[in-house]
C-alpha positions in Angstrom: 0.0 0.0 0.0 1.6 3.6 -1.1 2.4 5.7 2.0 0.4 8.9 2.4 1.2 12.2 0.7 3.3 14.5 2.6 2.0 17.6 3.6 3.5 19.6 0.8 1.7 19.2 -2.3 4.4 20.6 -4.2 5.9 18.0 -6.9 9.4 17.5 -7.1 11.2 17.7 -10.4 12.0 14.6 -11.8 15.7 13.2 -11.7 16.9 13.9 -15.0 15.1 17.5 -14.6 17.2 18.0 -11.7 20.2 17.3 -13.4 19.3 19.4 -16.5 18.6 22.0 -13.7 21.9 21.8 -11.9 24.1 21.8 -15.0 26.4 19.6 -14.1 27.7 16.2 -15.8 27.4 13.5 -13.8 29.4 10.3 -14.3 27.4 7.8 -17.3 27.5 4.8 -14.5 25.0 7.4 -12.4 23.2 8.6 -15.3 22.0 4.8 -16.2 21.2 4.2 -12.4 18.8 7.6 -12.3 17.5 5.8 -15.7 16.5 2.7 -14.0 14.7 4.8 -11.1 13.0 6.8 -12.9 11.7 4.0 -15.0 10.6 2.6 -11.6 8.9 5.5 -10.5 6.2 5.7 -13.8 6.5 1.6 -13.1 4.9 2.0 -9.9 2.4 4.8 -11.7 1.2 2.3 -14.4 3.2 4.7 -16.9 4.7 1.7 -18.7 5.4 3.4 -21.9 7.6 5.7 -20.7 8.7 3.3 -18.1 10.1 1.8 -21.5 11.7 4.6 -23.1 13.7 5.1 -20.0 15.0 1.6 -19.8 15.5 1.3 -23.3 18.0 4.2 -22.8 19.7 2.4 -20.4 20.0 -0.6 -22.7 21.5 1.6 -25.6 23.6 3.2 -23.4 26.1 0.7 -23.6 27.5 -2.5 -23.5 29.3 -2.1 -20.2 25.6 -0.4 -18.9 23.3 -3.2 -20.2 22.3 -6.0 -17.5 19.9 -9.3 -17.5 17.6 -7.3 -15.2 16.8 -4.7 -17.5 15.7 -6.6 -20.2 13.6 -8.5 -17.8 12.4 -5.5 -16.5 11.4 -3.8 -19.8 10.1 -7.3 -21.0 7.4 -6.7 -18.3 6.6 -3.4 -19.1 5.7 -4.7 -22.7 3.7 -7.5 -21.1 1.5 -4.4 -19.3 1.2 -3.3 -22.2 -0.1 -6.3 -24.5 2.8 -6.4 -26.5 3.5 -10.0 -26.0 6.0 -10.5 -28.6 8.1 -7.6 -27.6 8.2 -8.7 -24.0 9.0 -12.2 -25.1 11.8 -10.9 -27.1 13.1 -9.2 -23.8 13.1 -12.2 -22.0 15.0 -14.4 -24.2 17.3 -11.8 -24.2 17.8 -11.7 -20.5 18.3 -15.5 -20.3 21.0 -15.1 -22.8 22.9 -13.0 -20.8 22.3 -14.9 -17.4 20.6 -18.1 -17.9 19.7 -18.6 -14.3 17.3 -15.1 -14.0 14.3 -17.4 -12.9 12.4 -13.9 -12.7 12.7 -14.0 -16.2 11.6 -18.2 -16.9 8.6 -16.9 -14.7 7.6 -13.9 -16.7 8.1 -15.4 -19.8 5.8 -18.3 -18.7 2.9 -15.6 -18.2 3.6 -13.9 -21.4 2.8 -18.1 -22.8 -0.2 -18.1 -20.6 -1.7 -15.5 -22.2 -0.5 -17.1 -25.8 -2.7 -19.6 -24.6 1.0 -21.8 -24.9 0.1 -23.5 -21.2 2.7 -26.3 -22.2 5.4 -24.3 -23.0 4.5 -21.7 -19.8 5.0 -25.4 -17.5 8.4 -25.9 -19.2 9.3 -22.2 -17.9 7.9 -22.5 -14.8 9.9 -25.7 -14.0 12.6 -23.9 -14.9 12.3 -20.4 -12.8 11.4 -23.4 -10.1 14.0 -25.3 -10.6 17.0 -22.0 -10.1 14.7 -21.2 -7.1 12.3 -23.8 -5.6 10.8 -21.4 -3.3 10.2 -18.6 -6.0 6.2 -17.8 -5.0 5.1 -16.3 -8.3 6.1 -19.1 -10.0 4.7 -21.3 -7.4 1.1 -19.7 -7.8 1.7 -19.6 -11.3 2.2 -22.9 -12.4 -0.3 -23.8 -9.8 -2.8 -22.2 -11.5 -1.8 -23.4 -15.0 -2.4 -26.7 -13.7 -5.6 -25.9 -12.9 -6.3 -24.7 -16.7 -5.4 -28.3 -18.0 -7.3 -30.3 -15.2 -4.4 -31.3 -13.8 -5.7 -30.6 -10.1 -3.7 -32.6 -8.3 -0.4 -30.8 -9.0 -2.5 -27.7 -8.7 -2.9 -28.2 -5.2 0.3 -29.3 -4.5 1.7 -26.3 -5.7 -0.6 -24.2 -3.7 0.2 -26.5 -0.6 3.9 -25.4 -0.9 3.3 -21.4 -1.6 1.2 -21.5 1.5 4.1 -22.9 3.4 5.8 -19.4 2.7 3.4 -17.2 5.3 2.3 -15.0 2.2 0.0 -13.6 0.2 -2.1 -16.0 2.0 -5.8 -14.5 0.8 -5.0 -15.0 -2.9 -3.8 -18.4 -2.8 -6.5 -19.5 -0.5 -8.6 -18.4 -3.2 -6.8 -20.2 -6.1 -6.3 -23.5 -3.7 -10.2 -23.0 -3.2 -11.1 -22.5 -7.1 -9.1 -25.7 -7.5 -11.4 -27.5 -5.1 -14.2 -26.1 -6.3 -13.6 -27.3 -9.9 -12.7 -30.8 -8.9 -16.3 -30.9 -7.3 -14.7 -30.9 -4.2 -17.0 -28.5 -2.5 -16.8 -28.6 0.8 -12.4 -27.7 0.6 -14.0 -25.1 -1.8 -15.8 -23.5 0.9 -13.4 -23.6 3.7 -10.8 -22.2 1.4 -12.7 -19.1 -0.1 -14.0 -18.5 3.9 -10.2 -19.0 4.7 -9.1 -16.3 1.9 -12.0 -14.1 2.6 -10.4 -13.9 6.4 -7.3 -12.7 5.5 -8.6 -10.2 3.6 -10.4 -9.0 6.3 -7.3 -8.9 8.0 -5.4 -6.9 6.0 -8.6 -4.7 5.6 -7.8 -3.7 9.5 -4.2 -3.5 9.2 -3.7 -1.5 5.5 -6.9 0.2 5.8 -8.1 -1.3 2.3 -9.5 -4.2 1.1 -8.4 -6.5 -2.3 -11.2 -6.0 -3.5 -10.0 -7.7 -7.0 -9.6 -11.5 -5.4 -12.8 -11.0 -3.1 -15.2 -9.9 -5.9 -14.1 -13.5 -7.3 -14.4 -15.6 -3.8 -17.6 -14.3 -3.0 -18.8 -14.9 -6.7 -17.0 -18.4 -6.6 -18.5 -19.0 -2.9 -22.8 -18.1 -4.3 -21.5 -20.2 -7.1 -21.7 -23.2 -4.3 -23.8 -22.5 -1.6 -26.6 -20.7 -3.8 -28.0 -24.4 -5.6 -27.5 -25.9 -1.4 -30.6 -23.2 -0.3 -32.4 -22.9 -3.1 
């Protein structure tokens, strides 16, 4: 959750405006790392095309400046943006340069998913799992995959071991519960979605907000069952 606004509603100039400002040359190593900051910064805002402008003036700016991590990081800029192909692109590109970036099996995978290439996203997952077994996204991920291609078993093992990790407990009781739920096991269904509708509660007291996104679905997926029971 973003902290609150200061009292000053004043905006501060933006890095490279502050340079520009000051007048003076900084170092190119500093430049690039402003670069990548700044690109965070419109990140964080949902700005992702000119989150990619920035960082694909880091990975022009040279050789020497270039890393894994911001092709893998522009890769998923293009992914919020649709461009599937682009981000794709980025990704391969990453693993080239460090071939054990499981961020980047992970996000590739997704950018599969929504190819509709669940076979090939598995393969990716397996791998981002297999440089870093206790990777979550990956975890919930593939976890969810296998729940596209029946496969509910594996499902729920992988949701057995994310759960393990004490986090982001609410989503993947949901996704653990949508699992039951679609192997006609109703009454794990239930317990799950009232599981993942509890810690959302929880962090309603403690963040002052609500997910509102997963808990539209449980409480959709939870009428879903109990509506038929008391008709």
């Amino acid at each position: 959750m973003p902290l609150p606004p200061t009292a000053s509603h004043r905006r501060s100039p933006s890095m490279n405006q502050a340079v520009q400002e000051s007048g003076e040359k900084l170092p190119k190593e500093f430049t690039v790392q402003m670069l990548r900051q700044e690109a965070a910064h419109h990140a964080k805002r949902g700005n992702y095309p000119q989150a990619i402008s920035l960082l694909t003036q880091v990975i022009n700016s040279s050789l020497s400046g270039r890393t894994p991590m911001d092709y893998n990081n522009r890769g998923l800029m293009y992914f919020h943006c649709g461009q599937l192909e682009e981000a794709i692109a980025d990704y391969n590109r990453a693993l080239e340069l460090n071939p054990n970036l499981a961020a980047a099996y992970n996000n590739r995978a997704n950018c599969y998913v929504n190819q509709g290439e669940l076979v090939y996203a598995l393969v990716d997952y397996d791998r981002a799992l297999d440089l870093n077994p206790f990777h979550l996204r990956a975890l919930i991920n593939q976890g969810v995959t296998f729940r596209h291609l029946g496969m509910y078993r594996e499902a729920l093992d992988n949701f057995d071991i994310a759960l393990a990790q004490g986090k982001l407990e609410a989503y993947i009781y949901a996704q653990r519960g949508r699992t039951h739920h679609l192997a006609g096991d109703w009454n794990w269904a239930i317990a799950d979605y009232l599981r993942s509708l509890r810690y959302l509660n929880q962090e309603k007291n403690a963040l002052g907000s609500l997910n509102s996104g997963i808990g539209k679905f449980v409480n959709t997926w939870l009428k879903a069952i109990i509506a038929p029971l008391t008709a």
